[in-house]
C-alpha positions as CSV (number, residue, x, y, z in Angstrom):
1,X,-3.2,42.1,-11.5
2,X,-5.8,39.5,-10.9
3,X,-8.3,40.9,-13.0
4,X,-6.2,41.0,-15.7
5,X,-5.8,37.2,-15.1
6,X,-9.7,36.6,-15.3
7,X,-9.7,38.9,-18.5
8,X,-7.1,36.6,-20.1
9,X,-8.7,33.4,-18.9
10,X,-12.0,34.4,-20.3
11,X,-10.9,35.5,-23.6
12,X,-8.5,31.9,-23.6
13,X,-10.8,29.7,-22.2
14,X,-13.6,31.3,-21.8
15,X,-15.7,27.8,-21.6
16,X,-13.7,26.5,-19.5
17,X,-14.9,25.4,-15.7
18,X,-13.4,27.8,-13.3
19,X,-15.6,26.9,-10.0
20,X,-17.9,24.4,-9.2
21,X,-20.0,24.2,-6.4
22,X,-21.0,20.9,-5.1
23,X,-24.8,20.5,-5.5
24,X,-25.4,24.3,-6.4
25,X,-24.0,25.2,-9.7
26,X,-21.0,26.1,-11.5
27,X,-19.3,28.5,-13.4
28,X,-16.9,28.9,-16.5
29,X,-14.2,31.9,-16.8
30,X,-16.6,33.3,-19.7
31,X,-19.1,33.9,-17.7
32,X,-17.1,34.6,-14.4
33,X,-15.4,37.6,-16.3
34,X,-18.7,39.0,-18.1
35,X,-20.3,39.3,-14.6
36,X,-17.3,40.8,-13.1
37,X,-17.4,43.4,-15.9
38,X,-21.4,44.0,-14.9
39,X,-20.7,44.5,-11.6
40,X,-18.0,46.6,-11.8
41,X,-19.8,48.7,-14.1
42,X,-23.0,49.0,-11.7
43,X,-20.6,50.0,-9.0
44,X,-19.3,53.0,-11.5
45,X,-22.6,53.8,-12.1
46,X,-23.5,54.6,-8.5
47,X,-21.0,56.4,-7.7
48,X,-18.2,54.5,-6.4
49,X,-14.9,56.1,-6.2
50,X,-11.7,54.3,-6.6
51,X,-10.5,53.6,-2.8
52,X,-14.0,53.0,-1.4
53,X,-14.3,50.3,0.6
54,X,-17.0,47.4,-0.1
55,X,-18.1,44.7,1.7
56,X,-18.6,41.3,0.9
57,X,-21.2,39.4,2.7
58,X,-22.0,35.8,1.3
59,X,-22.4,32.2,2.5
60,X,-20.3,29.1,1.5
61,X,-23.0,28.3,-0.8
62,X,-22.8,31.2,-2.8
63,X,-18.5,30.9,-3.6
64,X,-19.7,31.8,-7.4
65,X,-21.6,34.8,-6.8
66,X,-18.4,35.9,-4.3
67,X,-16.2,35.6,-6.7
68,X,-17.9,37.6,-9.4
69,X,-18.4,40.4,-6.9
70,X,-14.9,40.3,-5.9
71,X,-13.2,40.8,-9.2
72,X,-16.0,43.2,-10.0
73,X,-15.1,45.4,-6.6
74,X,-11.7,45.1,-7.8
75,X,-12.0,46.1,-11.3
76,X,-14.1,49.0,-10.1
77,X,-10.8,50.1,-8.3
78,X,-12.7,49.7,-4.8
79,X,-11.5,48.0,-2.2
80,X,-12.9,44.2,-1.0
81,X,-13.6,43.3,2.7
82,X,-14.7,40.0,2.5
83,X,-17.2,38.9,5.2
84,X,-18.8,35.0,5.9
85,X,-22.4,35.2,6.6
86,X,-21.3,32.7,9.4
87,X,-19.8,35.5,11.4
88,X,-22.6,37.3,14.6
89,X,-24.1,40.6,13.6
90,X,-21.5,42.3,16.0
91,X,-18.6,40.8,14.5
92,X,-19.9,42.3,10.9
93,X,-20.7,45.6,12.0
94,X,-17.4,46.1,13.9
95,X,-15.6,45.5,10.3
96,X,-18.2,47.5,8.8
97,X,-17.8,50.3,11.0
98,X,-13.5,49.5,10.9
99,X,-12.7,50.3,7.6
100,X,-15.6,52.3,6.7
101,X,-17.6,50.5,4.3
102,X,-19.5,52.5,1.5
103,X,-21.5,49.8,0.4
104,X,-22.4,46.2,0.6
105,X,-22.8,43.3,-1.7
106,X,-24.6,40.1,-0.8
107,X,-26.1,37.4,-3.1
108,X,-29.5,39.0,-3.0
109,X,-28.1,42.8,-4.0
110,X,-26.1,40.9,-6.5
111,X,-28.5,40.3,-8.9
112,X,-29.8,43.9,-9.0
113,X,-26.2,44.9,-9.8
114,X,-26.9,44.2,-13.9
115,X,-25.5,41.6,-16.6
116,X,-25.1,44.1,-18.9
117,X,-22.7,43.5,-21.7
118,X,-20.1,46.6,-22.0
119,X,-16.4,47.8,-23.0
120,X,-14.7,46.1,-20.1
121,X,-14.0,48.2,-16.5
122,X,-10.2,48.4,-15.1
123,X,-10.0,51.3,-13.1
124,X,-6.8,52.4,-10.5
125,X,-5.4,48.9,-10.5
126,X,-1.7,50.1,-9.7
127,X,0.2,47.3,-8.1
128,X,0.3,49.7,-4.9
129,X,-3.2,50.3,-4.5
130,X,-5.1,49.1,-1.9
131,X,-7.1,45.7,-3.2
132,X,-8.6,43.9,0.2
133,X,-8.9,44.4,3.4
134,X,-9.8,40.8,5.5
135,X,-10.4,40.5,9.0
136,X,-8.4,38.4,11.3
137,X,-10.2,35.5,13.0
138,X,-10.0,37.3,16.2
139,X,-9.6,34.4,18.5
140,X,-7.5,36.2,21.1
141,X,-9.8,39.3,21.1
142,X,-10.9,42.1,18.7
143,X,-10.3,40.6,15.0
144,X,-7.9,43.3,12.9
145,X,-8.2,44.5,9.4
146,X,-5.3,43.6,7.7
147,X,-5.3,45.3,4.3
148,X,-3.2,43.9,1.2
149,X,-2.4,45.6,-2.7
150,X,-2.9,44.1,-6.0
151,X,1.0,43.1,-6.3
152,X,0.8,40.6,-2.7
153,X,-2.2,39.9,-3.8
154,X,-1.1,38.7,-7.4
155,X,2.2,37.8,-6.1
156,X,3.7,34.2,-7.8
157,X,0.5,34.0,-10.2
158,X,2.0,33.3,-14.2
159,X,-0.3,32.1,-16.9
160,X,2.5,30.4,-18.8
161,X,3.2,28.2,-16.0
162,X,0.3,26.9,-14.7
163,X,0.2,24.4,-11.3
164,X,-1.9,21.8,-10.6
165,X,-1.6,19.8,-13.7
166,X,-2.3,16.2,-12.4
167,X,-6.2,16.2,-12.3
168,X,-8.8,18.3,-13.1
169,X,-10.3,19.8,-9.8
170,X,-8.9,20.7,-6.4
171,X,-11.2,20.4,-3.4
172,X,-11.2,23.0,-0.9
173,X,-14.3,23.6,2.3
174,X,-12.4,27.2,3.4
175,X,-14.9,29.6,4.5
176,X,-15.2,33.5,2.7
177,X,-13.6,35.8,4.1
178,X,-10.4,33.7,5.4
179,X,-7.7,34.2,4.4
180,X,-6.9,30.3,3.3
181,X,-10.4,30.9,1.6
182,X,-8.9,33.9,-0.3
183,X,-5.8,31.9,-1.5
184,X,-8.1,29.4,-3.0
185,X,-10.1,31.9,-5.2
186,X,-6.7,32.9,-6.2
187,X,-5.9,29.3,-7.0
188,X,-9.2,29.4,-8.8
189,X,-7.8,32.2,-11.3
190,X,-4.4,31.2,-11.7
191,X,-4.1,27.5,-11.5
192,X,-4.6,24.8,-14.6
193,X,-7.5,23.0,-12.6
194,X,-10.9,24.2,-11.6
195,X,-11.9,25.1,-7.9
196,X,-14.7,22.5,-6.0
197,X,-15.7,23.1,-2.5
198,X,-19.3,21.9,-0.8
199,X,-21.4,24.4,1.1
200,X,-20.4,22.9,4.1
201,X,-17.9,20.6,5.4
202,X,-18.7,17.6,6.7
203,X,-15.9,14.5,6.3
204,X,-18.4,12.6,4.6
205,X,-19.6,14.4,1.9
206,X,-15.7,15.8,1.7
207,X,-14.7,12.3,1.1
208,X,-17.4,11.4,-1.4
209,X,-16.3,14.6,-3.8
210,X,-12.7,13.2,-3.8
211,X,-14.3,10.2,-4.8
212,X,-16.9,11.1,-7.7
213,X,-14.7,13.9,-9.3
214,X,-11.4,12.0,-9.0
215,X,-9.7,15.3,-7.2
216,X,-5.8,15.5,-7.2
217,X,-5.2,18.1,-4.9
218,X,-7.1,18.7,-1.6
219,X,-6.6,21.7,0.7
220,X,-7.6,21.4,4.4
221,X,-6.9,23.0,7.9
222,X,-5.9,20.8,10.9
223,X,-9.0,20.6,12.0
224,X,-10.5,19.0,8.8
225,X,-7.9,16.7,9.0
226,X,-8.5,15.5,12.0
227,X,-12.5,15.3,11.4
228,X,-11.3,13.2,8.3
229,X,-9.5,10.9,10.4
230,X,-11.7,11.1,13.5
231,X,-14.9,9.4,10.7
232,X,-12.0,6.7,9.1
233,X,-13.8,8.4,5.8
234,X,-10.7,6.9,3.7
235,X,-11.9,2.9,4.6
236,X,-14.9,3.5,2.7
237,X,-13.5,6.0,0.0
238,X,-11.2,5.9,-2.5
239,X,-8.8,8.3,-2.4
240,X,-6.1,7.1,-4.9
241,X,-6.6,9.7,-7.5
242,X,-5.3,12.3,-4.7
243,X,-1.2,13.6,-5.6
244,X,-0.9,16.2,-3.4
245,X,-2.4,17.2,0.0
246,X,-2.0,20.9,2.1
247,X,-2.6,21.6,5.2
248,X,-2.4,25.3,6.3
249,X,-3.1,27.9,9.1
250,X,-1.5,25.7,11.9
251,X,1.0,22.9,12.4
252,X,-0.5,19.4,11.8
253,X,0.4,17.7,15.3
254,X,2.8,14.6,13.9
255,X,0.7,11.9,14.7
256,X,-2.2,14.0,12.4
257,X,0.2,13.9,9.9
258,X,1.1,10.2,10.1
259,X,-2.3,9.2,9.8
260,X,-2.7,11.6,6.5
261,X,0.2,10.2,5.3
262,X,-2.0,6.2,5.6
263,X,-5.0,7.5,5.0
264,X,-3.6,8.9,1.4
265,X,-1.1,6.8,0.5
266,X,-0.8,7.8,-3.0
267,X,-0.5,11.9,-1.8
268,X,2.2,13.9,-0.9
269,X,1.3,15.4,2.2
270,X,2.1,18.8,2.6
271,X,2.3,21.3,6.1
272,X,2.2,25.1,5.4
273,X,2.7,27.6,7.8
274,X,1.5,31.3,6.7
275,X,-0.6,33.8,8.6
276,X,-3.3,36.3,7.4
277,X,-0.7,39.2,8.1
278,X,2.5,37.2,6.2
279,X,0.9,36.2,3.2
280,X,2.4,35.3,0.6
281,X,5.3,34.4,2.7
282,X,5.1,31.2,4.5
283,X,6.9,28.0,5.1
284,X,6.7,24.5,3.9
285,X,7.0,21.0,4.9
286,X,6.4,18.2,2.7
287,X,5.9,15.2,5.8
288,X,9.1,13.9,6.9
289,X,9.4,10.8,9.5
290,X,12.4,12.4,10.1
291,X,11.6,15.5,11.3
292,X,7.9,14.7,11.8
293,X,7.1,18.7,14.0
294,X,8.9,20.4,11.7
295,X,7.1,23.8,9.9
296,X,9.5,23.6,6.9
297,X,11.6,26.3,5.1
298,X,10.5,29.1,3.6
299,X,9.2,29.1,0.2
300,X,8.7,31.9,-2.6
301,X,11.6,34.2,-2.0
302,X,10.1,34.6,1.1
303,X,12.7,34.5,4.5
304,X,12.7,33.5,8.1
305,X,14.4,34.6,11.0
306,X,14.5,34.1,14.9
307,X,14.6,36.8,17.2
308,X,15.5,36.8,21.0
309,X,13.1,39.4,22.8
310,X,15.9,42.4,22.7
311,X,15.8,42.2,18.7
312,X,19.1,40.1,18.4
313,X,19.4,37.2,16.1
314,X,19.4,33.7,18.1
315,X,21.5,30.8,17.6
316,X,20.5,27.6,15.8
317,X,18.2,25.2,18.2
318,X,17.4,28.7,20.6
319,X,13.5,29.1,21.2
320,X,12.8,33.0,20.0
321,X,10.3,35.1,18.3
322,X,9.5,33.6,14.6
323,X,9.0,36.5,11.7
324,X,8.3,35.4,8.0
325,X,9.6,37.9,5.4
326,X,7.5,38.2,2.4
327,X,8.5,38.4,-1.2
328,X,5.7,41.0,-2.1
329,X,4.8,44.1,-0.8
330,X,4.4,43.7,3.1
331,X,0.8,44.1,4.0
332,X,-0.7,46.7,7.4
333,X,-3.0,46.8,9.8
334,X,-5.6,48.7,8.1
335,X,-5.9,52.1,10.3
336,X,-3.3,50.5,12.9
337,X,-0.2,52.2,13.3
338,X,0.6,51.2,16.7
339,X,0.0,47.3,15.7
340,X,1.4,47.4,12.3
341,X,4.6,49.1,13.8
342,X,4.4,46.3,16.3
343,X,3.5,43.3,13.6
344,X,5.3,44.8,10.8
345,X,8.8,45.7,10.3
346,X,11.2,46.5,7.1
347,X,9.2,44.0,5.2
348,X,8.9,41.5,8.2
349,X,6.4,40.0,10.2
350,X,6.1,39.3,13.7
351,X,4.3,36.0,13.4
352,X,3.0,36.2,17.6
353,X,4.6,32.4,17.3
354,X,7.7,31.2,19.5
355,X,10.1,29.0,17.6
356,X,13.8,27.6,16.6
357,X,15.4,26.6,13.5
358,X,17.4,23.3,13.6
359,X,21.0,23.1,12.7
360,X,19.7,22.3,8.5
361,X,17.3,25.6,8.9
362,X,13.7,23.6,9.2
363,X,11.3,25.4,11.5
364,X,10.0,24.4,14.4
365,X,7.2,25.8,16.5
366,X,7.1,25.9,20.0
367,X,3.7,27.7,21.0
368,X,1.9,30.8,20.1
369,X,3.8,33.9,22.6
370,X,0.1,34.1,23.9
371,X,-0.7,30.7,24.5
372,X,2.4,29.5,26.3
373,X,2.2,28.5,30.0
374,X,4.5,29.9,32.7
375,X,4.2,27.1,35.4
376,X,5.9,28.7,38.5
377,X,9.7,28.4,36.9
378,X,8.7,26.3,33.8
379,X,7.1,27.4,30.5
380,X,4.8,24.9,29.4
381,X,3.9,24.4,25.5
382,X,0.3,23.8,24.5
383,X,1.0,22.5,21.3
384,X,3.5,19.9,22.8
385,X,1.1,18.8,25.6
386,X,-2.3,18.8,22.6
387,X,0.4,17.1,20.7
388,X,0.7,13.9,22.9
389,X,-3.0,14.0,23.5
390,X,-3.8,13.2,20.4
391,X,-1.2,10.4,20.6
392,X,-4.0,8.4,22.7
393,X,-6.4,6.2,20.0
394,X,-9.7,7.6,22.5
395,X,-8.7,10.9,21.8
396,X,-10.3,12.9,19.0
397,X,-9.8,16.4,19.3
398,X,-7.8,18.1,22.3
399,X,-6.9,21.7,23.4
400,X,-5.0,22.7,26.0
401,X,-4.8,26.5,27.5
402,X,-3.4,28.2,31.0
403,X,-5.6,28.5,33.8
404,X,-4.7,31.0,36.9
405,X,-3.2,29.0,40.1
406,X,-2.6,31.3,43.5
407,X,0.6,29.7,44.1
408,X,2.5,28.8,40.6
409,X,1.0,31.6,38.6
410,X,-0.7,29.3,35.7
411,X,-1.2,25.9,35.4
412,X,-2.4,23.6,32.7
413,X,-6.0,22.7,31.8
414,X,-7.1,20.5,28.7
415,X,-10.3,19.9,27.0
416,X,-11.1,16.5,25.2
417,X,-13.6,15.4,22.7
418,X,-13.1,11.3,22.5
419,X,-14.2,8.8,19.7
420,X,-14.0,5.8,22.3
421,X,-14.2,5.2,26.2
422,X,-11.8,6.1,28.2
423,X,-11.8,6.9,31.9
424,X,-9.8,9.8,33.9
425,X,-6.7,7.3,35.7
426,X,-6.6,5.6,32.4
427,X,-5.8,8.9,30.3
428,X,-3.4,10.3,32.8
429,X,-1.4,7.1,33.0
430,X,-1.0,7.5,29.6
431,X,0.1,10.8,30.4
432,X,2.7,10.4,32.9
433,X,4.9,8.3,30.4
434,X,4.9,11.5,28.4
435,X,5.0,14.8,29.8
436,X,7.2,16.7,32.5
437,X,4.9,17.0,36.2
438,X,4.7,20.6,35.3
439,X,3.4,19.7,32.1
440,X,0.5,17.7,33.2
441,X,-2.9,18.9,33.1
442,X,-4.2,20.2,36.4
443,X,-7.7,20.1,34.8
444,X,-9.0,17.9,32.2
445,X,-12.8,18.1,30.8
446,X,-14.4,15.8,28.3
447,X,-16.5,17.8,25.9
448,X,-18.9,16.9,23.0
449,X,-16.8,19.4,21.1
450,X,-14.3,22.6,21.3
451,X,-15.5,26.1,21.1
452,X,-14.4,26.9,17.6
453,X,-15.3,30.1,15.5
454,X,-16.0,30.1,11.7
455,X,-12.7,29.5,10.4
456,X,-12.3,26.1,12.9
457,X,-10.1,27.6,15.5
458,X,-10.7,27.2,18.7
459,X,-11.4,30.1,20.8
460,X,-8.9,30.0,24.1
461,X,-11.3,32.4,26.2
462,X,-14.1,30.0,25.9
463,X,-11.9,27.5,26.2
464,X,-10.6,28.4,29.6
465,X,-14.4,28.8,30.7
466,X,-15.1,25.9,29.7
467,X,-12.5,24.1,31.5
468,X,-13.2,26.2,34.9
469,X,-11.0,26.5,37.7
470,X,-7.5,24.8,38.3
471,X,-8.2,21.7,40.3
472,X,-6.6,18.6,40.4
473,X,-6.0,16.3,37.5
474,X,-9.9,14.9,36.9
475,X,-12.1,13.9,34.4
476,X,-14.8,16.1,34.2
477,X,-18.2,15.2,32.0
């Protein structure tokens, strides 16, 4: 269990650096596991039952105080729902109301909790028991509780072999409450080096932490990536002490991933592919030139399949439903069962992703089921058509979703944040060399930026009113 893990890490190196925050303090395992023990014994004391449900509310500035909170809410045998401040007042009330909370903790309700010392809390942790329940980002409409035990939780963590030998901090910016945020506070218990992570992400002050504390590993979405790119942050910083590189919660589009690969030339660059509902399974690509869209293979003792719509395995090289298997105990929709039913079967996951595996097994994804454009007779890929967008050097950011056409049913519209000029005829030129007719955008819009929500990924509803009505191919500013 991971409180057992902080237990054993604060009686081994208990003043040892578990998580710093950059410009706001830090925190060794000593100290992280005497406060976790506090709160978990203030929690007993008013009357918490094992099973309750307790909310998390705290800001990127306050990853110490989260994590005390969290293994105290766990040791208390109550049940986490972690929650970024970031997220609107509706958005937190709906998960409050969800999963019926019992209680919240925040950084100021915290400190009233107590630092008392004590014989140390561990109550109902059964590998079965219900640990955390995190909300999906909720990009395609209402987010979803999706509840996890201790063992997927806990699942792969060993103190006698410990990762992340080669430096002595990895650098995250993940917000709380994600589930890439959640994987890092795990990292954070389990792994040899200590966590770093700024209160906010910019790609400068990113870059200057890899810098000054020499980091070996870094952790970043797609969208960071690009940011990092997009501000050329590695021709002023020197990133040699960098080994190893993720990227997670989407597909890096291949030229992304080239330009990782150059701007980090001492890194291996890895692409992971997981989902809030999968976890722990997921796949994994270390960057090949060879195979440069690929997702990977599964990792873990996890497994991967593709299905054809009536449930029937498809052939190597056939576009079908992708579902991850994972090696721990399958996670739910907490207070679903029509969705989990849906999402969740025999231990797999319906990952809402269309996809093929390649004659040597390596994933590839086509487009989200939801996001995929059906163009009169064709079906049109969004991450294909965002992926030869950001082929063009004036192109920074691009998204590309369906927009409603009388005649062909949907066509496609695109949205563009640039770095350098570039006119309308000039961008579809470009375009024509690439993409199918029916793939060309019938809309195009230059924004200042995308519609993103707090995790960084871009919300297709607002995306779509953004873009407005299908039109002809035009630039609009």
């Amino acid at each position: 269990m991971l409180p057992d893990l902080l237990m054993l890490r604060g009686a081994e190196q208990g003043g040892k650096t578990a998580i710093v925050v950059a410009d706001v303090g830090e925190i060794t395992f000593g100290e992280w596991d005497r406060r976790a023990d506090a709160t978990a014994r203030a929690l007993v004391d008013h009357g918490l039952s094992p099973g309750d449900r307790v909310a998390l509310v705290f800001g990127e500035r306050d990853w110490i105080d989260y994590a005390v909170a969290w293994c105290g809410v766990l040791r208390a045998g109550c049940v986490a729902v972690p929650l970024s401040e970031r997220l609107s007042p509706a958005e937190i009330d709906h998960a409050l109301r969800d999963c019926g909370v019992v209680h919240t903790i925040s950084k100021e309700t915290l400190a009233h909790l107590g630092r008392g010392d004590g014989e140390p809390v561990r109550r109902d942790l059964r590998p079965d028991a219900l640990a955390q329940i995190i909300y999906t980002s909720g990009t395609t409409g209402r987010a979803k509780g999706v509840g996890a035990t201790h063992a997927n939780l806990a699942f792969g963590a060993d103190p006698r072999h410990r990762e992340l030998t080669h430096s002595r901090h990895f650098l995250h910016a993940f917000p709380i409450g994600s589930n890439a945020g959640q994987n890092m506070l795990v990292n954070a218990l389990d792994t040899a080096t200590a966590a770093l992570t700024p209160p906010m992400f910019t790609p400068g002050r990113f870059a200057r932490l890899i810098e000054i504390y020499e980091v070996g590993t870094v952790f970043v979405v797609p969208a960071m990536a690009i940011q990092l790119l997009n501000a050329a942050v590695h021709e002023r910083h020197d990133f040699s002490s960098v080994r190893l590189l993720a990227s997670t919660a989407a597909s890096l589009p291949p030229c992304v991933a080239a330009g990782m690969a150059e701007a980090f030339p001492k890194a291996t660059i890895v692409n992971c592919y997981t989902s809030t509902e999968a976890a722990p399974a997921q796949t994994e690509m270390v960057v090949d030139l060879a195979r440069p869209a690929s997702a990977g293979r599964p990792t873990q003792g996890g497994d991967l399949r593709i299905l054809r719509h009536d449930g029937t395995p498809a052939q190597a090289n056939e576009t079908g439903e992708v579902w991850l298997r994972s090696p721990a105990g399958s996670r739910v929709y907490y207070g679903d069962r029509t969705a989990t039913d849906r999402v969740f079967r025999d231990g797999w996951v319906r990952m809402g992703d269309l996809g093929y595996l390649d004659d040597d097994g390596y994933l590839y994804l086509v487009d989200r089921e939801s996001d995929v454009i059906r163009s009169g007779a064709h079906k049109v890929s969004t991450i294909q058509v965002e992926a030869v967008l950001h082929e063009h050097p004036a192109i920074a950011e691009a998204s590309v979703t369906g927009l409603p056409h009388p005649v062909l049913g949907r066509v496609t519209g695109a949205a563009v944040v640039t770095r350098a000029p570039v006119t309308p005829a000039e961008l579809r030129n470009f375009l024509l060399d690439r993409l199918a007719p029916h793939e060309l955008p019938s809309r195009l819009v230059f924004v200042a930026e995308l519609p993103k929500n707090h995790l960084g990924k871009v919300v297709k509803p607002r995306l779509r009113d953004l873009i407005g009505p299908a039109d002809t191919f035009r630039g609009r500013r």
